[in-house]
C-alpha positions as CSV (number, residue, x, y, z in Angstrom):
1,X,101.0,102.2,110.4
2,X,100.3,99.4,108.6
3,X,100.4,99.8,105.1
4,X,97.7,98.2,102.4
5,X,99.3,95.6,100.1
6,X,98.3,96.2,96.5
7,X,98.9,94.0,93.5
8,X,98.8,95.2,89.9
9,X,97.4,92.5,87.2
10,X,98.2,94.4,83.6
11,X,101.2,96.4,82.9
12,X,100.0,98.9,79.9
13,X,98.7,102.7,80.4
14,X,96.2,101.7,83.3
15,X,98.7,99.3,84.9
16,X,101.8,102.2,84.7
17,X,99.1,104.9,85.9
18,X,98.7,102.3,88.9
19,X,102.2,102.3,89.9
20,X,102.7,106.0,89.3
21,X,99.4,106.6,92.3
22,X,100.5,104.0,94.4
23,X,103.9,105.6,94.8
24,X,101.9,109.0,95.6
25,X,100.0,107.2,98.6
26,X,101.4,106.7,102.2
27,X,99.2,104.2,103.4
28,X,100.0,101.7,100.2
29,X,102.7,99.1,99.6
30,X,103.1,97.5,96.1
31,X,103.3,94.1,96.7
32,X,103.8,92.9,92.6
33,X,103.0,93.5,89.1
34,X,101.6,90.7,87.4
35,X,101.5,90.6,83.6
36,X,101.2,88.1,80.6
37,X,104.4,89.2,78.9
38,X,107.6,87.9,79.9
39,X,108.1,89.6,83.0
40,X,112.0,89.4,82.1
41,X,111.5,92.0,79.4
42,X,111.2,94.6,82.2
43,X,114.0,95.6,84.5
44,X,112.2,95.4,88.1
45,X,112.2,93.0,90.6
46,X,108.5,93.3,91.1
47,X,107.1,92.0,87.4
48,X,105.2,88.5,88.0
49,X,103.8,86.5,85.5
50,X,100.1,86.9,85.3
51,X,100.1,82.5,85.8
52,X,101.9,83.1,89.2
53,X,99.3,85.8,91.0
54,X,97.6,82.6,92.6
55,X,100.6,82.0,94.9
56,X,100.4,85.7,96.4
57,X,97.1,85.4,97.8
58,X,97.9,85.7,101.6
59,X,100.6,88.7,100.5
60,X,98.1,91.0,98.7
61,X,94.9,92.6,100.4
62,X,93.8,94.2,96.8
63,X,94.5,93.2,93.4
64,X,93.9,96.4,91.3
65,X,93.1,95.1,87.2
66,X,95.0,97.3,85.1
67,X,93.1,95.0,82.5
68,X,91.0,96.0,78.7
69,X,87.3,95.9,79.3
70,X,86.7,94.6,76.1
71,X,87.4,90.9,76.8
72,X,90.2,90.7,79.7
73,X,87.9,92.0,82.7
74,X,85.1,90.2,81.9
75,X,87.1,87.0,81.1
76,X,90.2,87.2,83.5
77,X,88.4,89.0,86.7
78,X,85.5,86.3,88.3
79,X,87.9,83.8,88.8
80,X,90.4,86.6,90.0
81,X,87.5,87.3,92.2
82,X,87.4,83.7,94.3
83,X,90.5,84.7,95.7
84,X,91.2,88.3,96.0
85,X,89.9,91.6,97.2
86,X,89.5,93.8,93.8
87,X,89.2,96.9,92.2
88,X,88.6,97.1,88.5
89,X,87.9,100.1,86.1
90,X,85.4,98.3,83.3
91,X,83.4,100.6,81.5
92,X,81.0,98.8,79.4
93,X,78.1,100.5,80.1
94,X,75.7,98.0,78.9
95,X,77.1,95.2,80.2
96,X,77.5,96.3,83.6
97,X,74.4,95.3,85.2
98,X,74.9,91.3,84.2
99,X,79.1,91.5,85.2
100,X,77.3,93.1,88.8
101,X,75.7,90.0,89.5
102,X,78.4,87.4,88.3
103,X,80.5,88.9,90.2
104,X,78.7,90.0,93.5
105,X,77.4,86.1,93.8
106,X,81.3,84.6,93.0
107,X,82.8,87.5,95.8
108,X,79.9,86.8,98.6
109,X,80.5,83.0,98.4
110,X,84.3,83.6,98.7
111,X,83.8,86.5,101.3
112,X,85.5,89.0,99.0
113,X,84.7,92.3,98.3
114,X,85.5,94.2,94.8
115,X,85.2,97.7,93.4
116,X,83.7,97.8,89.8
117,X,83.4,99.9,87.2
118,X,85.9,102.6,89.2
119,X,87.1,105.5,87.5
120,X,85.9,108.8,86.1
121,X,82.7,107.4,83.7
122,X,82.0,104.9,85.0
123,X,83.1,106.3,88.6
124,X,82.9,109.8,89.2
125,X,80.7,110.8,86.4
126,X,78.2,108.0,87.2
127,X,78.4,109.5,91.3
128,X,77.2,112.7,89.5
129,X,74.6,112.5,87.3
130,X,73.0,110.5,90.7
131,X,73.4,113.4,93.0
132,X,72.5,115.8,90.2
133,X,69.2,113.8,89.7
134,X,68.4,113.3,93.1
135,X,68.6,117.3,93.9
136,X,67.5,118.9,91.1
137,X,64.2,115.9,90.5
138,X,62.7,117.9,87.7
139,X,65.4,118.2,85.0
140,X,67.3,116.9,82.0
141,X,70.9,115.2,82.4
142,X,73.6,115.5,80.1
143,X,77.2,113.7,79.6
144,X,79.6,114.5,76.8
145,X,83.2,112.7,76.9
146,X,86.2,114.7,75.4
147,X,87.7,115.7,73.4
148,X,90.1,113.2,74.2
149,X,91.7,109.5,74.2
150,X,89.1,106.6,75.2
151,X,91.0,103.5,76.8
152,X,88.3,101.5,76.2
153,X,87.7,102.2,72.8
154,X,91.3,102.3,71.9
155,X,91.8,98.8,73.6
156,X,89.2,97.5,71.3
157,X,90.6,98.8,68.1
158,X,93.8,97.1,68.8
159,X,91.8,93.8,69.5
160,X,91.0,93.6,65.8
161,X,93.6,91.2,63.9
162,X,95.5,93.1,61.9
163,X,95.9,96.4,64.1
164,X,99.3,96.9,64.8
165,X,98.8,100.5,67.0
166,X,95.6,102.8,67.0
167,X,94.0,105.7,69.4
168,X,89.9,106.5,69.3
169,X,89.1,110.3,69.9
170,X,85.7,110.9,71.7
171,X,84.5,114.2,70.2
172,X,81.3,116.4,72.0
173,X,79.1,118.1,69.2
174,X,80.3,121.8,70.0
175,X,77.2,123.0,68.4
176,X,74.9,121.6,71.4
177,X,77.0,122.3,74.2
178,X,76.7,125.7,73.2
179,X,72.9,125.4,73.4
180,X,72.8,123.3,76.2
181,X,69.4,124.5,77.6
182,X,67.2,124.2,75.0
183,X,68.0,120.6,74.2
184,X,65.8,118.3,74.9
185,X,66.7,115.3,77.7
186,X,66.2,112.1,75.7
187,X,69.4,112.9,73.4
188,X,71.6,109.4,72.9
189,X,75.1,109.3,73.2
190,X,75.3,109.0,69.5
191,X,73.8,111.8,69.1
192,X,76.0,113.9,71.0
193,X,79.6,112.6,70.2
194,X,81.4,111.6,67.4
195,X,84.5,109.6,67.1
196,X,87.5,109.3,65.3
197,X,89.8,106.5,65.1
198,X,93.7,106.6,64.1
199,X,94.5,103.1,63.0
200,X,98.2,101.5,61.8
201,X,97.5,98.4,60.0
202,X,100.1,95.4,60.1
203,X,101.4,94.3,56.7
204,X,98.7,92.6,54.2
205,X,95.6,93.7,55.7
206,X,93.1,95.9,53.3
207,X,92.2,98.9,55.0
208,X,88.3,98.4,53.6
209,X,87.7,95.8,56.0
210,X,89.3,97.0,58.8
211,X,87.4,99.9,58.4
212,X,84.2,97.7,58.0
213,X,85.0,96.0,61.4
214,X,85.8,99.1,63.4
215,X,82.4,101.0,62.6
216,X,80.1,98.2,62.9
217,X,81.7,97.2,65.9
218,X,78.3,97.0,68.7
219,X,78.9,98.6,71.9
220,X,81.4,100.5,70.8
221,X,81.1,102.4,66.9
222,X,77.9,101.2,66.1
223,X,75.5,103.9,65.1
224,X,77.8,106.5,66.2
225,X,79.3,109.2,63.2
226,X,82.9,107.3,63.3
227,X,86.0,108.2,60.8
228,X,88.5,106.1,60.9
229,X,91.5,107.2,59.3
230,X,95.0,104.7,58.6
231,X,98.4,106.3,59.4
232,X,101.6,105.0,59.3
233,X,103.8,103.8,61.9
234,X,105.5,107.2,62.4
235,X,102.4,109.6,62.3
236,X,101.0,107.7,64.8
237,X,104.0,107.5,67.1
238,X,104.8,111.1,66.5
239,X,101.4,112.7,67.5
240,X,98.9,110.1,69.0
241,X,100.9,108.9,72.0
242,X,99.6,111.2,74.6
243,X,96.2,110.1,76.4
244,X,94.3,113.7,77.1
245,X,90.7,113.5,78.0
246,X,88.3,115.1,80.0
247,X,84.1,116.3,79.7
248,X,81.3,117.2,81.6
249,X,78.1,116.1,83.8
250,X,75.4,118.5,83.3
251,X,72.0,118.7,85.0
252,X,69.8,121.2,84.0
253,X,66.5,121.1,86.6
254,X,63.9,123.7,87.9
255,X,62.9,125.4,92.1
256,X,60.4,127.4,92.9
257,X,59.0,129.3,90.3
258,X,60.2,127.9,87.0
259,X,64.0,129.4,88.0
260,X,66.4,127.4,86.1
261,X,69.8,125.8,88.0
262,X,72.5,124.3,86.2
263,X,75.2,121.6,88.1
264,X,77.7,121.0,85.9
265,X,80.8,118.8,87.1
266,X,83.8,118.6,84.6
267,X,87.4,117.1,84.0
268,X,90.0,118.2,82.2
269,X,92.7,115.2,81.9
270,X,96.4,115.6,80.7
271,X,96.3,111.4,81.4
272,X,93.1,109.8,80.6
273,X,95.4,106.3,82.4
274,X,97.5,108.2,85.1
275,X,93.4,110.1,86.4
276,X,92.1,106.5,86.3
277,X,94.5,104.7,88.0
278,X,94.2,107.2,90.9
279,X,90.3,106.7,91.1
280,X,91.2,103.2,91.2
281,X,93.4,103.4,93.9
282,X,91.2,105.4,95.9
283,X,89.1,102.9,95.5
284,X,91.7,100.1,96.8
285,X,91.4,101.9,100.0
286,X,87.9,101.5,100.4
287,X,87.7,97.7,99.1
288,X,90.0,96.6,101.9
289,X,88.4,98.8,104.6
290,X,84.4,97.1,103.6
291,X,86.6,93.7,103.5
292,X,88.1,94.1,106.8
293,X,84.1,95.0,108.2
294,X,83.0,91.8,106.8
295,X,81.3,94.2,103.9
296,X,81.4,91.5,101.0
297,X,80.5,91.3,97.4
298,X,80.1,93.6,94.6
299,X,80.5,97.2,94.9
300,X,79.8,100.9,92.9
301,X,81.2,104.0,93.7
302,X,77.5,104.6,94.4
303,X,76.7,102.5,97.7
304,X,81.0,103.1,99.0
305,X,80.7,105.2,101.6
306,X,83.1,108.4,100.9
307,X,84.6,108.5,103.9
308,X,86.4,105.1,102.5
309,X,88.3,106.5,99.8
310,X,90.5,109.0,102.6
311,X,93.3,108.0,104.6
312,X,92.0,110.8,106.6
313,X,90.0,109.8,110.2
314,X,86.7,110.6,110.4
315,X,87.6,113.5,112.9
316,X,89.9,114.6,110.3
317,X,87.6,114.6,107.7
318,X,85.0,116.8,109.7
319,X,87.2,119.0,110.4
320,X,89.1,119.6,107.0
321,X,86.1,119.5,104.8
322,X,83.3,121.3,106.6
């Protein structure tokens, strides 16, 4: 069998997770992981710098982007895209719909296919609250995130000059997931979740503006209940290190006579990186299967046809799930 040929760009959590759910496949091969450090601080044969991806074009069928959503992906990944199959995990919500189309025009022109916004929200959770919707029609939806370690978030604490290390806890409101039901549908995220953001602070910065930065930060803390609290070095490296996370899609809708049915899909995450990467490379699989039909352009977890994301034949499948 011929094996799929994955490049890595990024070597943080996301980019480790990646290697770690290759090496669980049989169907993958990792070709090289490309990164903007020197790839002589690392002892293994397959670090490339991030400058040199260009000459492995005809060696790689998908480039998975271990990448920060808060300026690499959108930055680094259209130009990535003229060249290379790709699956990418960016999770700006907003944003989104307007990286969609920049990139689905620059992949059809090139006749390359890419993955977006793949992992567990966006990804799975977004696959969710669709099928949720679409069953139960008349309803209220509900997300909560956590308690646990947002990458994104984290990655753009660390952005700000003068962070030296620093985590962002996604918290649910306990108080109205125990009263799920009588909640009403139009709640914001906001509303719902608070967050909480462990910061270490390089020498000579003043905590006051940090702090000023971090919760007025749009897209991110703005208008959400955020404490951010400055530890040192130590603290941080002592209990912040681990990346739990986890939470719930829940759709609350009405059959027949006013009887009330409750979906409710939910993770619970030792690695928020090391779950991630495995969406992703999932994914992989299915970008270079759509390639290989001639399927270009943009794609969502929501239009990828399941039966992509298997190694599993379609016989297989029918037979092992049902």
């Amino acid at each position: 069998m011929d094996k799929i040929k994955i490049g890595i760009a990024g070597y943080g959590n996301l980019g480790k997770g990646l290697v770690s759910a290759i090496n669980n496949t049989e169907d993958m091969e990792l070709v090289k992981i490309f990164t903007r450090r020197d790839p002589k601080m690392f002892d293994n044969v397959k670090m490339e710098s991030l400058d040199k991806v260009f000459d492995y074009i005809d060696s790689i069928d998908v480039l998975v982007l271990g990448l920060g959503s808060a300026t690499d992906i959108p930055e680094i990944a259209p130009n990535l895209a003229k060249y290379f199959n790709i699956v990418d995990s960016y999770d700006n919500h907003k944003n989104i719909p307007n990286y969609f189309k920049e990139m689905d025009s620059i992949l059809k022109e090139n006749k390359r296919t890419a993955l977006i916004s793949m992992g567990w929200d966006p990804g799975l959770f977004s696959l969710n609250r669709l099928i949720g919707e679409s069953i139960l029609p008349k309803g209220k939806s509900f997300t909560f995130w956590g308690t646990g370690v947002s990458q994104g978030h984290s990655d753009a604490l660390r952005r700000i000059e003068g962070v030296k290390y620093a985590v962002q806890y996604t918290i649910p409101k306990q108080e109205i997931l125990d009263d799920i039901i009588a909640q009403p549908d139009n709640l914001q995220s906001y509303e719902t979740h608070d967050r909480q953001c462990f910061v270490v602070l390089e020498k000579g910065y003043n905590e006051k503006h940090i702090r000023e930065k971090i919760v007025n930060m749009k897209d991110y803390f703005k208008d959400y209940n955020t404490e951010v609290i400055f530890i040192s070095e130590g603290e941080f490296k002592e209990k912040h290190e681990n990346m739990p996370h986890g939470g719930h899609v829940i759709r609350i809708g009405e059959t027949g006579d006013k009887n009330i049915e409750m979906m409710d899909f939910s993770l619970k995450l030792d690695s928020n990186p090391e779950f991630t990467a495995s969406v992703s490379i999932a994914g992989a699989r299915a970008v270079y299967r759509m390639n290989r039909t001639g399927d270009y352009g943009a794609k969502t977890i929501l239009d990828t046809p399941p039966i992509f994301y298997s190694p599993l034949s379609k016989e297989e499948l029918i037979e092992k799930y049902l």
